[in-house]
C-alpha positions in Angstrom: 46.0 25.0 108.7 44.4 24.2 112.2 41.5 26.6 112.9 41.9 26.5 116.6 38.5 27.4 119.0 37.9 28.2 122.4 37.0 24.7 124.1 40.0 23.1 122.2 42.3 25.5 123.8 40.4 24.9 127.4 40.6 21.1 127.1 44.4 21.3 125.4 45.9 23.4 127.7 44.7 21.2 130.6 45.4 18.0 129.6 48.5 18.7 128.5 49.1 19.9 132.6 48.1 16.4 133.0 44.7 18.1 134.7 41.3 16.2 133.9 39.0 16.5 136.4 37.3 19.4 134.3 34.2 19.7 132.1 33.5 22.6 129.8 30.0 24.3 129.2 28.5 26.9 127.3 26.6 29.7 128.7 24.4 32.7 127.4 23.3 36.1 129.0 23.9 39.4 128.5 25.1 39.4 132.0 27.3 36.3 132.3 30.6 36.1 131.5 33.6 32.9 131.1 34.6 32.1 134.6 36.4 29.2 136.0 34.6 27.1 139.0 36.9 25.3 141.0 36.8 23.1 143.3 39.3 20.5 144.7 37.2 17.4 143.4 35.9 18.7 140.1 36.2 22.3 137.8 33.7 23.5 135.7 35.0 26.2 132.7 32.0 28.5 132.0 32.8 29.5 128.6 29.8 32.3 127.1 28.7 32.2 124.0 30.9 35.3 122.8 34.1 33.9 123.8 33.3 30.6 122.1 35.2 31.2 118.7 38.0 31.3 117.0 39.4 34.6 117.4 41.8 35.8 118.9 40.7 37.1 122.3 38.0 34.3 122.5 41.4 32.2 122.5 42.8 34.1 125.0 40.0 33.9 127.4 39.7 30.5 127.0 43.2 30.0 127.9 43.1 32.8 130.8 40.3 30.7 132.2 41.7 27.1 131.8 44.8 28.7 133.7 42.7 30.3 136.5 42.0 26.2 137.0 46.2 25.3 136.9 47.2 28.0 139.2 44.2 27.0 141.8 45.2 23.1 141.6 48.7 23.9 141.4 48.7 26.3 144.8 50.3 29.3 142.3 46.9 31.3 143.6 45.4 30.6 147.0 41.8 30.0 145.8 40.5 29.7 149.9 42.2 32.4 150.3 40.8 34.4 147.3 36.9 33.4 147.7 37.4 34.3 152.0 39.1 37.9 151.1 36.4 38.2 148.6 33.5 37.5 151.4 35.3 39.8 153.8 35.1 42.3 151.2 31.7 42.3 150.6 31.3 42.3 153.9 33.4 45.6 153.9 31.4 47.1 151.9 28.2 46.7 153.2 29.6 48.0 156.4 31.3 51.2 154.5 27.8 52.3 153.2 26.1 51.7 156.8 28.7 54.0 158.7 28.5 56.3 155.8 24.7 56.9 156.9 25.6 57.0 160.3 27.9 59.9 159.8 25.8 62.0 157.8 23.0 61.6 160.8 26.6 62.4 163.1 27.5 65.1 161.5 24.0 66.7 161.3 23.2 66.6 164.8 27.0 66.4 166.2 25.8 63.6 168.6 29.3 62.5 169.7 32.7 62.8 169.0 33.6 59.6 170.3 31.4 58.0 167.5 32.7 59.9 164.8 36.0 59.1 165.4 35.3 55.1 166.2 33.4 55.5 162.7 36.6 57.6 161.0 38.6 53.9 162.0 36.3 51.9 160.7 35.9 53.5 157.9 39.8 53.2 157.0 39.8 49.4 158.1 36.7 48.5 155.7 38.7 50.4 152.7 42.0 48.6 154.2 40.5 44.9 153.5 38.6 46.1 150.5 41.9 47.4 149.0 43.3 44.0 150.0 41.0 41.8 148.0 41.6 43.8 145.2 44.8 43.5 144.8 45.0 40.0 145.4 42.9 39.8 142.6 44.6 41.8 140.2 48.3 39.9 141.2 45.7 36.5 140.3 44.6 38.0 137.2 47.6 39.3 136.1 49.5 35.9 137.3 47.0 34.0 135.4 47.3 36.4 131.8 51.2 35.5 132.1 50.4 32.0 132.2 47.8 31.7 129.4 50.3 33.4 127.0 52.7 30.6 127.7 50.0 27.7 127.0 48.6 29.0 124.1 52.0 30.0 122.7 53.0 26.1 123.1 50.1 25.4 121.4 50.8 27.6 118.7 54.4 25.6 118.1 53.0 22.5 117.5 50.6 23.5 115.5 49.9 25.5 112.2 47.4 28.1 112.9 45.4 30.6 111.1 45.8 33.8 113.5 48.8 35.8 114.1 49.9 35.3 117.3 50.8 39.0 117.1 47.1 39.7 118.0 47.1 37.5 120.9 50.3 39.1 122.1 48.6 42.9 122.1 45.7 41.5 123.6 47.5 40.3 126.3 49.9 43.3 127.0 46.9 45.7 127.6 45.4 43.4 129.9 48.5 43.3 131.9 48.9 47.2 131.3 45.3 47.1 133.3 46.7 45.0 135.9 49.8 47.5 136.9 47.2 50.5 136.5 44.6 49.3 138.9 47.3 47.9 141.9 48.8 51.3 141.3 45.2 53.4 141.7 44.6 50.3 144.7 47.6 51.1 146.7 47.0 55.0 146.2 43.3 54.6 147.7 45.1 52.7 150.5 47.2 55.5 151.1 45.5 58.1 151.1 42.9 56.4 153.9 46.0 56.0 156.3 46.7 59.2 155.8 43.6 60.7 156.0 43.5 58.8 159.6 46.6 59.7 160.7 45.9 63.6 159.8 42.6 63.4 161.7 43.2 61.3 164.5 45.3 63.7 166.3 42.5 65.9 166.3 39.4 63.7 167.9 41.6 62.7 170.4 42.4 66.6 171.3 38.9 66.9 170.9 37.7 63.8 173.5 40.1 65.1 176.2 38.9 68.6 176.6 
């Protein structure tokens, strides 16, 4: 029997995509977590403490994070793409809680109309790219849980291992369940704000032609 443990799997899963550019380090903090660094010269697998064993969702998130480095090299996920949606986000938000101060000042002295619908719009726009990030993220996340099933289950068929793979296969299903559950609650938020601007808009612009 093979105990199998986390930076095994990492270093396994890669090398076996032919994938070497990599090194794997361990890291401690209540307030850090695993996380994949990538870059097109060189990745760096941040693997904590806590996921560094050889159970079986320390396995898992060992593998979910070696992936995150495949699908980046491999163009499956658009990593520019993911880290620029993720500034424009941030971004977003900062914005959102701005205007949000702005209109209670608005709407407690009703200085203009014109303002508080300009502020309305960019409320929805902020919440529009928000919403988009995050479900770019969730398809990645989701994309990469599909893939570090496959890798560990090849890893699993070559060799003789002491866990069920049973346990790795429930683990994985409620992460994916999470997945489907947030784009769903995503796309309602994003829904909702159109329509919220649409019911409204009519309205302010009634209002600025009197």
């Amino acid at each position: 029997m093979i105990i199998l443990n986390s930076k095994y799997v990492i270093e396994e899963i890669l090398k076996r995509n032919n994938y070497y550019n990599f090194n794997v380090k361990i890291i401690t903090g209540k307030n850090k977590i695993s996380r994949c660094d990538f870059t097109k010269e060189h990745t760096t697998i941040s693997l904590h403490v806590d996921d560094n064993k050889a159970d079986a969702n320390s396995l898992l998130v060992a593998s979910h994070e070696a992936c995150h480095a495949l699908n980046y090299h491999e163009g499956a996920t658009n990593h520019n793409l993911l880290l620029t949606s993720q500034k424009i986000m941030q971004i977003s938000f900062l914005i959102t809680i701005a205007v949000a101060f702005v209109e209670f000042f608005n709407s407690l002295y009703n200085l203009s109309h014109l303002l508080e619908f300009s502020l309305h719009i960019v409320l929805v726009l902020n919440w529009f790219f928000i919403t988009l990030y995050f479900i770019y993220y969730t398809l990645d996340e989701a994309k990469t849980e599909k893939r570090a099933l496959i890798e560990l289950q090849n890893i699993w068929k070559e060799n003789l291992v002491t866990i069920d793979f049973k346990d790795i296969q429930k683990i994985n299903k409620k992460t994916l369940l999470w997945s489907i559950y947030s784009i769903t609650a995503i796309i309602i938020i994003m829904i909702t704000a159109v329509l919220f601007l649409a019911h409204w808009a009519p309205h302010f612009i009634a209002t600025l032609l009197k």
